[in-house]
N, C-alpha and C positions, 0 to 999 in steps of 0.2 A: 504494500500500500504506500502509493507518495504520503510526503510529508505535508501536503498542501491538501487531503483529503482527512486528515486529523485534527485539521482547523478550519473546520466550516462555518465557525463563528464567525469571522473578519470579512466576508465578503460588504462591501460598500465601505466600511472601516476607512478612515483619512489619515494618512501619515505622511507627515512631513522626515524626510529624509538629509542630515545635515553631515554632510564631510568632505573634506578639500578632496578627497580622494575619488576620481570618476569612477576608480575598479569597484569601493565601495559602494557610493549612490547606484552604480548601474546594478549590482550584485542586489544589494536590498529590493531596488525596485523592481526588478525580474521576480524576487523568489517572492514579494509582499500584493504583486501584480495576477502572480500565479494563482494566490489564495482569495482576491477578490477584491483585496485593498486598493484602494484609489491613493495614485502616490506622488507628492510634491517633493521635488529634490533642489537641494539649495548647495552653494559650493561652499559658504562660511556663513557663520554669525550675521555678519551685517547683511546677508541675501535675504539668507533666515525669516531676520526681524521686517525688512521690505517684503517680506511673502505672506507670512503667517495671516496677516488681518485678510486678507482678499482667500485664502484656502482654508481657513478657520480647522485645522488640523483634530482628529480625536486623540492623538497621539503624536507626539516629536522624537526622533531618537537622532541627537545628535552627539558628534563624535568631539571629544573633548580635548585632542592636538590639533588646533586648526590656528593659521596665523591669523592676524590682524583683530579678532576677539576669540577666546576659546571657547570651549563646551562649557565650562564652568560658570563665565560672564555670562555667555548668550542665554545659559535656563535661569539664572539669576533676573537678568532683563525680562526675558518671557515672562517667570513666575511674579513679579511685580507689577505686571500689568493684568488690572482687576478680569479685564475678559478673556485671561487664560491661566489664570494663577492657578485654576483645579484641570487643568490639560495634565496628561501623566506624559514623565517625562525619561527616556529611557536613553542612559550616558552608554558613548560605545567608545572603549579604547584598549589598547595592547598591554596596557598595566593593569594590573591586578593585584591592588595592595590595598589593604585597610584602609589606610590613609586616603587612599585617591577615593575610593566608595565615602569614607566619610563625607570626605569634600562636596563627595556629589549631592548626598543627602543634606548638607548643610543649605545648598545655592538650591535646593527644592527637585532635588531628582527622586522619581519615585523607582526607578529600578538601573540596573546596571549590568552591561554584557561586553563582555569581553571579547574581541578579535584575536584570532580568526573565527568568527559563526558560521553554524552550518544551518540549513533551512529549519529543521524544527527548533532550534534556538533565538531564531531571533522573530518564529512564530509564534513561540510561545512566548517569549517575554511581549510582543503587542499584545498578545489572546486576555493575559491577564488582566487590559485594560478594556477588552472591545463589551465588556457588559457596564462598563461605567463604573467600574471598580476603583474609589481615588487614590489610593496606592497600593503598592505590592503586596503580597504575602509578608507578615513580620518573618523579616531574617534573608528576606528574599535578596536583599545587600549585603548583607552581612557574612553571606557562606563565603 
C-alpha cells in the first residue's frame, strides 16, 4: 500500500511549503500533492510572509537554515500575527538536538521533523494537524 493511501485525511488540506532549497519545496510538494494537499511553496521567510495572507495556509512547514530570515524568525512573525497565530507550524531541519526543538517550541512551533523525510513522515506530521488539532501530540518535540 503507498504511503499516500494511509492519509486520506489531507486531501484539500493547504500547506505552505518554506525552504531555500528547490530539491526540498519540489520533494514536499510532489509527495503532499500526491495525498490531496493543495501546496504553496515559498523560497525564504520574507516570500513566506508576502504569500501566507493571499493562500491563508492550514498548515506551514518551514525549514529553519534559510538566509536573509530563518525558520525561527519567520514562525515567530507568523505566530504574532492574530490571523495565524493558531496555524500549526511544522520546523524542518538536518539538526536534531534539544536545543534546536526547544527553540522551535519557544518562537510557536507546534511540531518538528527532521531531514532527510520520507513520505509517510512528513505525512504524518501535517495529518496530525488536518482535523484542526492546535498542537502536536505532548512529546511529539521532545522524542
Amino acid at each position: 500500500m503507498e504511503a499516500t493511501e494511509n492519509h486520506a485525511g489531507l486531501n484539500g488540506l493547504r500547506v505552505m511549503v518554506v525552504d531555500d532549497s528547490k530539491t526540498i519545496r519540489r520533494t514536499a510538494d510532489s509527495i503532499l500533492s500526491k495525498a490531496g494537499c493543495v501546496v504553496e511553496s515559498a523560497i525564504d521567510g520574507f516570500d513566506a510572509l508576502a504569500r501566507i495572507g493571499a493562500f491563508d495556509p492550514d498548515v506551514v512547514i518551514i525549514d529553519i537554515l534559510m538566509p536573509r530570515l530563518d525558520g525561527y524568525q519567520t514562525t515567530a512573525l507568523i505566530k504574532n500575527n492574530d490571523r495565524f497565530a493558531e496555524t500549526p507550524i511544522i520546523l524542518l531541519s538536518s539538526k536534531d538536538s534539544i536545543f534546536d526543538k526547544a527553540r522551535g517550541r519557544i518562537v510557536g512551533a507546534s511540531d518538528y521533523l527532521t531531514k532527510p523525510f520520507n513520505s509517510d513522515e512528513i505525512l504524518s506530521a501535517v495529518e496530525r494537524f488536518a482535523a484542526g488539532s492546535p498542537v502536536a501530540d505532548e512529546g511529539a518535540m521532545a522524542d
